[in-house]
C-alpha positions as CSV (number, residue, x, y, z in Angstrom):
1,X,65.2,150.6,85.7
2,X,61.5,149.9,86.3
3,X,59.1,151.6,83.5
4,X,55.4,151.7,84.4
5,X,55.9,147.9,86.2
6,X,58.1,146.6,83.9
7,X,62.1,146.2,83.9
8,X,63.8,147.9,80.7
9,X,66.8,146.7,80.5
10,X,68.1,148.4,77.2
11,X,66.6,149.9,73.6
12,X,67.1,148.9,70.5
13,X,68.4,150.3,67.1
14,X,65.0,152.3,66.3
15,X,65.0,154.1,69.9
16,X,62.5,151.7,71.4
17,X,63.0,150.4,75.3
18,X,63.1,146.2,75.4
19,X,61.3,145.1,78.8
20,X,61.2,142.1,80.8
21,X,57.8,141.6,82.1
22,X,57.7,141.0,85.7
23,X,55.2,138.3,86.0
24,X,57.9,136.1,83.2
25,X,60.7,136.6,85.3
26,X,60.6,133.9,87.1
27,X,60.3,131.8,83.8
28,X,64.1,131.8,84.3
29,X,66.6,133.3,82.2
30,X,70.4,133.5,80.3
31,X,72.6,136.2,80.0
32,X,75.5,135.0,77.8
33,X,79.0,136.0,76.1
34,X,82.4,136.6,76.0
35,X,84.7,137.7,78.7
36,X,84.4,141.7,78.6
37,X,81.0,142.0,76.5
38,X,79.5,143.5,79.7
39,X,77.5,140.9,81.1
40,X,78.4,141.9,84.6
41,X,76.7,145.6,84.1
42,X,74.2,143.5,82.5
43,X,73.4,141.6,85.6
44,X,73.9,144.9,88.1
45,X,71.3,146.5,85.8
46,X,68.7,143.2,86.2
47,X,69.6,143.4,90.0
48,X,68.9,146.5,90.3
49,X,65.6,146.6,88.9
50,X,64.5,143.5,90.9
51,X,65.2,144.9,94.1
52,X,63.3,148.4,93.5
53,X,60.4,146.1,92.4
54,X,61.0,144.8,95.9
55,X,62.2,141.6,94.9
56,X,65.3,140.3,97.1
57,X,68.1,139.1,95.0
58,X,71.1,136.3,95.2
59,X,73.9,136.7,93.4
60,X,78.0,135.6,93.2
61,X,79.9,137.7,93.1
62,X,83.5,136.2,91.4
63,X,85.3,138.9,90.2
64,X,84.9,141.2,93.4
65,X,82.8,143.9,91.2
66,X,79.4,143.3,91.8
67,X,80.0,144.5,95.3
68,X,79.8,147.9,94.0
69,X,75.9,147.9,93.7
70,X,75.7,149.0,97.5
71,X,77.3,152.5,96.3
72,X,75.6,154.7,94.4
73,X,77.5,155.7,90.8
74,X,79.5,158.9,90.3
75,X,79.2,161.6,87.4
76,X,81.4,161.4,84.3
77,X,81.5,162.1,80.7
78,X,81.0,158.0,80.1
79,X,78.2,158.3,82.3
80,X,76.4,161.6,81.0
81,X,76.8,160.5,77.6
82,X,74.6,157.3,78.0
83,X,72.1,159.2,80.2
84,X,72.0,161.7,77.2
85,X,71.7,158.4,74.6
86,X,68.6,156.4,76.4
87,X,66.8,159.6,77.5
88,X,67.2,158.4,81.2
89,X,66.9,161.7,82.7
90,X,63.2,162.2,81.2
91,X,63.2,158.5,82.4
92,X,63.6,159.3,86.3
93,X,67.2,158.2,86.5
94,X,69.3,159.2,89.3
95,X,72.5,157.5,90.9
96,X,71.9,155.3,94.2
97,X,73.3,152.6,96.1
98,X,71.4,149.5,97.2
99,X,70.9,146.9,100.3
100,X,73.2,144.5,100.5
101,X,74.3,141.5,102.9
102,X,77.7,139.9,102.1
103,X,77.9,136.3,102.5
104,X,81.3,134.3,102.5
105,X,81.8,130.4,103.2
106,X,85.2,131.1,104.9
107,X,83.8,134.3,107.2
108,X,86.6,136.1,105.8
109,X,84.4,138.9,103.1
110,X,81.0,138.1,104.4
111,X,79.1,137.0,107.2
112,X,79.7,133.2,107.7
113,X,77.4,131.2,105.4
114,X,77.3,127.4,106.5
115,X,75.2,124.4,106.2
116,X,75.5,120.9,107.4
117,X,76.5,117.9,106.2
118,X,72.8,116.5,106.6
119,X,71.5,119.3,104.6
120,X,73.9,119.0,102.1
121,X,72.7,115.3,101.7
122,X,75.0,112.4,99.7
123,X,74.2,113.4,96.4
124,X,75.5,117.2,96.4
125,X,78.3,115.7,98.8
126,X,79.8,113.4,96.6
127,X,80.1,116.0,94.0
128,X,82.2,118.2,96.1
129,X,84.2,115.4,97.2
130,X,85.1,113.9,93.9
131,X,83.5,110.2,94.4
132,X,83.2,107.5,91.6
133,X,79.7,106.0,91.5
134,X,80.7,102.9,93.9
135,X,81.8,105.7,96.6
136,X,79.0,107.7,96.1
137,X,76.6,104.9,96.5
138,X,78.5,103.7,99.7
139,X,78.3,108.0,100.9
140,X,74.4,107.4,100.3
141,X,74.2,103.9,102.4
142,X,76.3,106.1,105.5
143,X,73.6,108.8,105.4
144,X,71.1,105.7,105.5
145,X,72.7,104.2,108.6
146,X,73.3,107.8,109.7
147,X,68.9,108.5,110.0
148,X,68.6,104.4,110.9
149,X,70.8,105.0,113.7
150,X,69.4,108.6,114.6
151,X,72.7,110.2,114.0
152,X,72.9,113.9,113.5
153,X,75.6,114.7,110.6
154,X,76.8,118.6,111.3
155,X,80.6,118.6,110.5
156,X,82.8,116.9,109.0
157,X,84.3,115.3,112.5
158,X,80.5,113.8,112.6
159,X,81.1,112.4,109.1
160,X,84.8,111.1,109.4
161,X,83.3,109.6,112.8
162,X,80.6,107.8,110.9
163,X,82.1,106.5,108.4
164,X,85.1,105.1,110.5
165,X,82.2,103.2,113.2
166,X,80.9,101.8,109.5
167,X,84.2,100.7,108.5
168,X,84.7,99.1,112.1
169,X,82.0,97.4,111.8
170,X,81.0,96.8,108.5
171,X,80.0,93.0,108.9
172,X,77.8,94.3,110.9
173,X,75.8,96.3,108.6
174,X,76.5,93.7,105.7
175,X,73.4,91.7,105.9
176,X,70.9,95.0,106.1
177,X,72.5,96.8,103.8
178,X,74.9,94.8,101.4
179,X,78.7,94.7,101.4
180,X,81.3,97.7,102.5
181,X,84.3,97.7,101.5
182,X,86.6,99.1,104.2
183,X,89.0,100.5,101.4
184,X,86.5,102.2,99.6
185,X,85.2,103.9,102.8
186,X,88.8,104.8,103.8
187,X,89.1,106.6,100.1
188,X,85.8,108.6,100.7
189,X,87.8,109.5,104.7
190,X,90.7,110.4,102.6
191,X,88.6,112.8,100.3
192,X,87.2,114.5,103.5
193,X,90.1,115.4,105.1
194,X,91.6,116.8,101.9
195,X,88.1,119.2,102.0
196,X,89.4,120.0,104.9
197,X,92.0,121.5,103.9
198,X,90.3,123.4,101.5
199,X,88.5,124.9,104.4
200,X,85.1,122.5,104.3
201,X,85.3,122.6,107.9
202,X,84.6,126.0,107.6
203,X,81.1,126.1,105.9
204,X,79.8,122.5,107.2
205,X,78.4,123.3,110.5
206,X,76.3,125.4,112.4
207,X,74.5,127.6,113.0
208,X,73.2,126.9,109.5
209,X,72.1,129.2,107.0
210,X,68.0,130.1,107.5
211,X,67.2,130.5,103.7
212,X,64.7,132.7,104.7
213,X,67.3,135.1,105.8
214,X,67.8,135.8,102.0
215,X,64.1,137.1,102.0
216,X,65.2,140.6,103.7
217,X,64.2,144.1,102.3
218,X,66.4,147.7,102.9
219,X,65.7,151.2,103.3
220,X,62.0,152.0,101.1
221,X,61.0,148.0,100.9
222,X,63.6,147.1,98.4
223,X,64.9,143.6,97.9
224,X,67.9,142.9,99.3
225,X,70.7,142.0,97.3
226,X,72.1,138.8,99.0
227,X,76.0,139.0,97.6
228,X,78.2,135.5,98.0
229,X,82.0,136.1,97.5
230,X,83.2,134.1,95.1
231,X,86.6,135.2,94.8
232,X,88.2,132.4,97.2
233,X,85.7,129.6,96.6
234,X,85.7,130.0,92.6
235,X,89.4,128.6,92.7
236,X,87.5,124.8,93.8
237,X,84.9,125.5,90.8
238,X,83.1,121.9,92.1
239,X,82.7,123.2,95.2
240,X,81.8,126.7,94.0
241,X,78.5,125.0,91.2
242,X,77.6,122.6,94.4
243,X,77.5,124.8,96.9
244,X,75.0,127.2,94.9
245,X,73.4,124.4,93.8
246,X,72.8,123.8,97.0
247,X,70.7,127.3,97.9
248,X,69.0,126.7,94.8
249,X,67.9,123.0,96.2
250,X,67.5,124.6,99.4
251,X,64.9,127.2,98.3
252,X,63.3,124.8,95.8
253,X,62.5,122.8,99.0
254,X,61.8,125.3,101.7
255,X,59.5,127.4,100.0
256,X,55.9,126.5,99.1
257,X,53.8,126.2,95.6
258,X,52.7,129.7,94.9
259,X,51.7,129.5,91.2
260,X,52.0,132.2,89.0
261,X,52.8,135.8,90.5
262,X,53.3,139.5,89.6
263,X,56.5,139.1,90.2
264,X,59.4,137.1,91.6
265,X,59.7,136.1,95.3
266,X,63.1,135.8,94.6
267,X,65.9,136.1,91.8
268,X,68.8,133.9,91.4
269,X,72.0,134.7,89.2
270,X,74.7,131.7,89.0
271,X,78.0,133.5,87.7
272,X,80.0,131.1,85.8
273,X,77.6,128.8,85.3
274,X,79.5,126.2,83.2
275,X,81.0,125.1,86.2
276,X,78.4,123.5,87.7
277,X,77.9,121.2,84.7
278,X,81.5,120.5,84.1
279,X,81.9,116.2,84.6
280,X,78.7,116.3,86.4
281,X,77.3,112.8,86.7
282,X,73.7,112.3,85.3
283,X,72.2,112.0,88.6
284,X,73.7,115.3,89.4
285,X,72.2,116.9,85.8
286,X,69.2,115.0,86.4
287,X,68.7,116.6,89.7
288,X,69.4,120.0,88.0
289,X,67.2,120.0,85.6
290,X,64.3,119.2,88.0
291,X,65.3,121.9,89.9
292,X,65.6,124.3,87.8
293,X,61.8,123.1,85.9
294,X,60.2,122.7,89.2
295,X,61.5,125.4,91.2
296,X,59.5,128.1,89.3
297,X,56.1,127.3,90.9
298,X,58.2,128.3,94.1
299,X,58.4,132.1,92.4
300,X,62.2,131.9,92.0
301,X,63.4,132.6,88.7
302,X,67.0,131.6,88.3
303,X,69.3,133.3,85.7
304,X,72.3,131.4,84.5
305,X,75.5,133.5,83.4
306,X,78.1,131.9,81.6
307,X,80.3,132.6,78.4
308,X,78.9,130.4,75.8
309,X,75.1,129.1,75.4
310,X,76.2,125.6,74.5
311,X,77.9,125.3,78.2
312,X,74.2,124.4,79.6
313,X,72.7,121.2,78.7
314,X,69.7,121.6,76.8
315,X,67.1,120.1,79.0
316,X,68.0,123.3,81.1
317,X,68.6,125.9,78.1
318,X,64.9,124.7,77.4
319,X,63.9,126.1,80.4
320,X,65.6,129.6,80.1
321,X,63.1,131.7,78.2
322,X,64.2,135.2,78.7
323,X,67.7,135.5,76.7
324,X,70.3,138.4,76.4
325,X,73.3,137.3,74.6
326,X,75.8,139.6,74.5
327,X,79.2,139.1,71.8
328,X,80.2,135.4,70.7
329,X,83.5,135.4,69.4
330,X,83.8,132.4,67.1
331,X,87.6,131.7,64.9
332,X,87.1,128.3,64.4
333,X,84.4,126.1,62.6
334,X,83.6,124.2,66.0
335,X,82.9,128.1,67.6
336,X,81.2,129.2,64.8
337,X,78.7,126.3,64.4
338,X,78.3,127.0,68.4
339,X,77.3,130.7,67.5
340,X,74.9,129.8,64.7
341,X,73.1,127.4,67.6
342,X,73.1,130.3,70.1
343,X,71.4,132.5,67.1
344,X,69.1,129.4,66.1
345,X,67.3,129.6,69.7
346,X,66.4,133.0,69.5
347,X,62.6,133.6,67.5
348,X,63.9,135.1,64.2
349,X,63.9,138.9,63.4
350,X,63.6,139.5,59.8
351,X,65.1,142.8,60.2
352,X,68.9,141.7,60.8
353,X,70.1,138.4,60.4
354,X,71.0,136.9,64.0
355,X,74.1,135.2,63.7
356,X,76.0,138.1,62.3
357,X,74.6,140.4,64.7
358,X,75.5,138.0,68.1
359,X,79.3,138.4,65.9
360,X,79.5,141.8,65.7
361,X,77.5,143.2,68.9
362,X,80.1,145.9,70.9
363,X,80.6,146.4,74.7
364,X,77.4,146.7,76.2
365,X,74.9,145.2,73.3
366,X,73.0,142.3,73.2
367,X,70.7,140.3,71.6
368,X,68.1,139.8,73.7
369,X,64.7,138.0,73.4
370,X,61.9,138.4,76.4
371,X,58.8,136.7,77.1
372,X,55.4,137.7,76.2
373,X,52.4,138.0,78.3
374,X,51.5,134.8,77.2
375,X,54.3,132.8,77.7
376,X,56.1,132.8,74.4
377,X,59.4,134.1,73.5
378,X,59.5,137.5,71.6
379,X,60.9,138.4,68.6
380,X,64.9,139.2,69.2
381,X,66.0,142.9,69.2
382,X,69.6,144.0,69.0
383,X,69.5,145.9,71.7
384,X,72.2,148.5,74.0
385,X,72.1,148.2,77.4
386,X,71.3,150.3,80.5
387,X,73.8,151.5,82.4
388,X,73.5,150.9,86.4
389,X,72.9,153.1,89.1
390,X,75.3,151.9,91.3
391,X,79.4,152.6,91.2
392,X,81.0,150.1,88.4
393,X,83.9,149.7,90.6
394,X,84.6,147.5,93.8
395,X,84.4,148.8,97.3
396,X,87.2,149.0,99.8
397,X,87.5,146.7,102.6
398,X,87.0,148.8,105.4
399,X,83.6,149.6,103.8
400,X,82.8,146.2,103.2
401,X,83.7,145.3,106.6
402,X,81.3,148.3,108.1
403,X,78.4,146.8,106.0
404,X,79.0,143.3,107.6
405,X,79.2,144.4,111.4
406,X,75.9,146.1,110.7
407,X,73.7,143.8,109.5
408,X,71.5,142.4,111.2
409,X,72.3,138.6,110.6
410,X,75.9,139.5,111.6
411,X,75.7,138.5,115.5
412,X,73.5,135.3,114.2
413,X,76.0,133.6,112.0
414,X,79.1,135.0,113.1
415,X,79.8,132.5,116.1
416,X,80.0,128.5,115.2
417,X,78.2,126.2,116.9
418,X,79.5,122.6,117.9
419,X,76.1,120.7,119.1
420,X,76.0,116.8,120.5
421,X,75.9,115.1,116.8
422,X,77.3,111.6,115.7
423,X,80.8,112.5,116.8
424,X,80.0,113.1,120.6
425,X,77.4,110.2,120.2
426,X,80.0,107.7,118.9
427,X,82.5,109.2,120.8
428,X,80.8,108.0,123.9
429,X,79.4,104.8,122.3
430,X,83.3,103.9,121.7
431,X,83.8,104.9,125.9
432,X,81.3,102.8,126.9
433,X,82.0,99.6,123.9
434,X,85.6,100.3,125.5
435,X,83.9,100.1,129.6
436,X,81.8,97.0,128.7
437,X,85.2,95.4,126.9
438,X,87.1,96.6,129.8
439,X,85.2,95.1,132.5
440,X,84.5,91.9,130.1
441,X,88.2,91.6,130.3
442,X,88.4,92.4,134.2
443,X,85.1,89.9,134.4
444,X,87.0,87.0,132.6
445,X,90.4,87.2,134.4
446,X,88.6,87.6,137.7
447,X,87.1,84.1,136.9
448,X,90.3,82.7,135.6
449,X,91.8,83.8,139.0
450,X,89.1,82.2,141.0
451,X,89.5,79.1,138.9
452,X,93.4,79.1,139.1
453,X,92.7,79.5,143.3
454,X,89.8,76.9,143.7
455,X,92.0,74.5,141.8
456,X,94.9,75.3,144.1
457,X,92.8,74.8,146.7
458,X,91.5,71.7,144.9
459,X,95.0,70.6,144.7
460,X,96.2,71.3,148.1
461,X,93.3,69.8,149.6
462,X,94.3,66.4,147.8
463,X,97.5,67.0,149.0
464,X,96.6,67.5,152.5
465,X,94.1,64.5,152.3
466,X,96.9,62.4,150.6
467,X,99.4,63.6,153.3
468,X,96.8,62.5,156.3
469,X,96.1,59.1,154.5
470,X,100.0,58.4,154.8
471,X,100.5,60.0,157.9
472,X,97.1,57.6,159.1
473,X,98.7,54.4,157.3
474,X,102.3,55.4,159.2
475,X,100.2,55.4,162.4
476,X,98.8,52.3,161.6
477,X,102.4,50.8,160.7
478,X,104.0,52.2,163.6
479,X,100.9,51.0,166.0
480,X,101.5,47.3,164.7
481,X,105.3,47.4,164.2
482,X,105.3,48.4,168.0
483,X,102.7,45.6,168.6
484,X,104.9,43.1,167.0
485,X,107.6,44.4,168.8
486,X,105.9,44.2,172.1
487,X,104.8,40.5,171.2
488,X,108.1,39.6,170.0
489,X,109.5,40.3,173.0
490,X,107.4,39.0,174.8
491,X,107.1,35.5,173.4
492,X,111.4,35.7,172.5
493,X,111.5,35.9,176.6
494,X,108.8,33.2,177.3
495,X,109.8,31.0,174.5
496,X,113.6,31.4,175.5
497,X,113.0,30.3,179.4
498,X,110.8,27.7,178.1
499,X,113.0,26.7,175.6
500,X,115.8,26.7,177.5
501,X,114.1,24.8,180.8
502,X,112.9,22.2,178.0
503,X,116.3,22.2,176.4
504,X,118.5,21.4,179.8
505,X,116.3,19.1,181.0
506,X,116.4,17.2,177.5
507,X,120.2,18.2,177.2
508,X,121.0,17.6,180.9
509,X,121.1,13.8,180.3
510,X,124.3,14.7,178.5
511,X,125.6,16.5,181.2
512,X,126.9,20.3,181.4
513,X,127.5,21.0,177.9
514,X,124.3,19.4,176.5
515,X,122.6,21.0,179.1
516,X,124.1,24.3,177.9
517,X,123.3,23.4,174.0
518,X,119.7,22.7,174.7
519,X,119.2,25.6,176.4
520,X,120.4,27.4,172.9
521,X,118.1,25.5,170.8
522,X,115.2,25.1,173.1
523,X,115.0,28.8,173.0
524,X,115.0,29.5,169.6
525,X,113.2,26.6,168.9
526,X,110.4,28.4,171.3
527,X,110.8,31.6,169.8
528,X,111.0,30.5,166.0
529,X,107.3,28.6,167.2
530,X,105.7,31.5,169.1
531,X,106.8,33.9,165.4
532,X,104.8,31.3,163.7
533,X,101.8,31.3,166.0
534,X,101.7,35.5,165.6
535,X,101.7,35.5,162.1
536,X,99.3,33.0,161.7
């Protein structure tokens, strides 16, 4: 409830209400303890209060009981008796429900909450996907190709794309930007699809989340109490810490510096916060813990739940300075030495002795400790807390579904969004490297036709010229064969009748036969001569 401006959140032993002070809230905070100690009344009480300070409020919801808070409680003898205990009806009390939107990464209890893989960024990415450092420093040289080449990452299609053209042509990229390995880019392809299949396709696209959106105020200018469903997403805790992570980067870089305020411009509770610490790298912690110090100045004051203290590193736990601690349970040495740390953080109250009150608080106690105006812890005060306005118990679906259809935001997220990112780009960069190929290849047997033709031609031109150089030399032959011919016959006639006349009248002396016998030889004596004369 909000007192006179200020959040009481329980009283202690002597009867006296412990406050948080507004303007410290963002100052960040812890609420801690066992499972059942009644940290999650704890937090409906702090959201509560936030949100009629006007104040919008995030919180996960992982059990499926915080969604109560948009009904308001009911009368019982539980109920009466604590209103009777704290004096709450002096105090103004009265049951009531409050605004809420429901938010779900799968659609399926909330209005679809997405983001991109841009937004997401490599760092964030690699967490959810599980990548050693080498992958995740190959993830972060794709997103640098990725702005290089003016690539829009939305989905995970637009990421398997990219990181399938790197692997294609990673010789390419060598010299800029050092060697790929094409099997480590195929293991961070094979960590993508099994997100996948996790539903990652779900939540990485658009439209994506306007953080602003969280900013919203209900019925009489309360905050609104932004609720995620954790119920499904908590079974992939790295997905679950990185994803909230995530808002928590995305406010810490959306909203600007706003110094010191009367209250929060925001609250933030991370449910099960050990999660998002669990094997995280140190660039991941590293990134946390600026967050977390930094994000302050941006009015948000974040409140980390978890079981134990000791599950938050203590460059964050430095940074938690409101505190409400609710039962340790400790059986072993290891526990209790975690215990006596938890105690040792809180600013010693000599009236009860710390350690042995955190052991033996009940359901619904707490050791709490609260800034001061000036910035330094207060004293800690065993203290019981406020019960909450709103029902303890779930809500049904059919109400939860009413409350989704009528927000607001409902028609804005509810239908995905598939824009021209590096898929569609290097889908058609592929068509047209596939065209240019294509026509290369039509190009270069086109000219290895033409050559085979022109040297057919080539070749039958020879041949025709060869053929018409015979064919001219067989002329020539037949021209001076027939010549010879001619001639020969010619001078075989002349030669014989000259022979012969020479021959008789030599051979005639010797009467018929001799005259006969020199015609013979005078004619082939005349022809033999008249051969000679031709060829010479």
């Amino acid at each position: 409830m909000v007192i006179d401006g200020e959040i009481w959140v329980g009283t202690n032993t002597d009867g006296a209400g412990a406050f948080l002070l507004p303007q410290m809230a963002n100052r960040h905070g812890l609420v801690a303890g066992a499972t059942g100690t009644g940290k999650t009344v704890t937090l409906k009480v702090l959201a509560e209060s936030f949100s009629d300070m006007g104040v919008p409020v995030f919180m996960a919801d992982v059990k499926g009981d915080i969604a109560g808070i948009m009904n308001p409680g009911t009368e019982s003898t539980d109920m009466r008796e604590r209103i009777e205990r704290f004096g709450l009806a002096e105090a103004g009390f009265s049951f009531r429900g409050y605004p809420v939107t429901f938010w779900d990464v799968f659609g399926e209890k909330g209005i679809q909450l997405r983001t991109t893989i841009s937004e997401m960024g490599p760092v964030l990415l690699s967490r959810i996907l599980g990548l050693n450092d080498l992958q995740s420093s190959l993830l972060t040289i794709a997103f640098k190709i990725a702005d290089d080449e003016d690539l829009l990452l939305v989905d995970t299609k637009d990421l398997k794309a990219l990181l399938s053209y790197i692997a294609e042509h990673n010789k390419e990229f060598a010299e800029e930007y050092g060697n790929i390995a094409k099997n480590s880019i195929n293991t961070i392809l094979r960590a993508v699809v099994a997100l996948e299949l996790e539903g990652g396709e779900q939540f990485f696209g658009e439209t994506a989340l306007n953080i602003h959106d969280f900013f919203a105020t209900g019925d009489g200018g309360r905050g609104m109490i932004n609720i995620l469903d954790s119920e499904s997403l908590i079974n992939n805790g790295s997905l679950y810490s990185t994803f909230l992570l995530w808002l928590l980067s995305e406010l810490f870089e959306t909203l600007p510096e706003v110094g010191d305020l009367d209250k929060p411009k925001m609250v933030f509770f991370f449910d099960e916060a050990h999660l998002l610490f669990n094997g995280a790298p140190k660039a991941l912690l590293d990134k946390i813990e600026q967050v977390v110090k930094l994000i302050r100045s941006k009015g948000v004051g974040v409140y980390f739940c978890t079981q134990n203290p000791r599950d938050i590193p203590d460059g964050v736990l430095a940074q938690l300075g409101n505190k409400i601690e609710h039962a340790l349970h400790a059986y072993t040495p290891a526990e209790q030495k975690s215990v006596r740390a938890a105690a040792m953080s809180f600013r010693e109250n000599p009236a009860f002795d710390t350690y042995e009150a955190i052991m033996s608080l009940g359901t619904g106690e707490a050791v709490v400790s609260f800034l001061n105006e000036d910035g330094t812890p207060g004293i800690c005060e065993r203290i019981a807390v406020l019960p909450p306005r709103c029902s303890f118990g779930s809500i049904s679906e059919g109400e939860r579904e009413r409350s989704i259809r009528s927000s607001m935001l409902y028609s804005k997220y509810s239908r995905a969004v598939d824009p021209d990112s590096a898929y569609e780009f290097l889908q058609r960069m592929g068509l047209e490297e596939e065209a240019r190929r294509e026509e290369e290849r039509e190009t270069a047997q086109a000219e290895k036709e033409a050559a085979r033709q022109a040297a057919a031609e080539e070749k039958a031109a020879a041949k025709a010229a060869e053929k018409a150089e015979r064919d001219k030399e067989r002329e020539k032959q037949k021209e001076s064969n027939a010549r010879k011919r001619a001639a020969k016959s010619v001078g075989s006639s002349v030669a014989g009748t000259v022979g012969r006349e020479v021959g008789k009248s030599v051979g005639g002396k010797f009467g018929k036969f001799g005259k006969t016998l020199g015609g013979n030889v005078g004619a082939s004596l005349g022809r033999g001569i008249l051969s000679t004369l031709f060829k010479c």
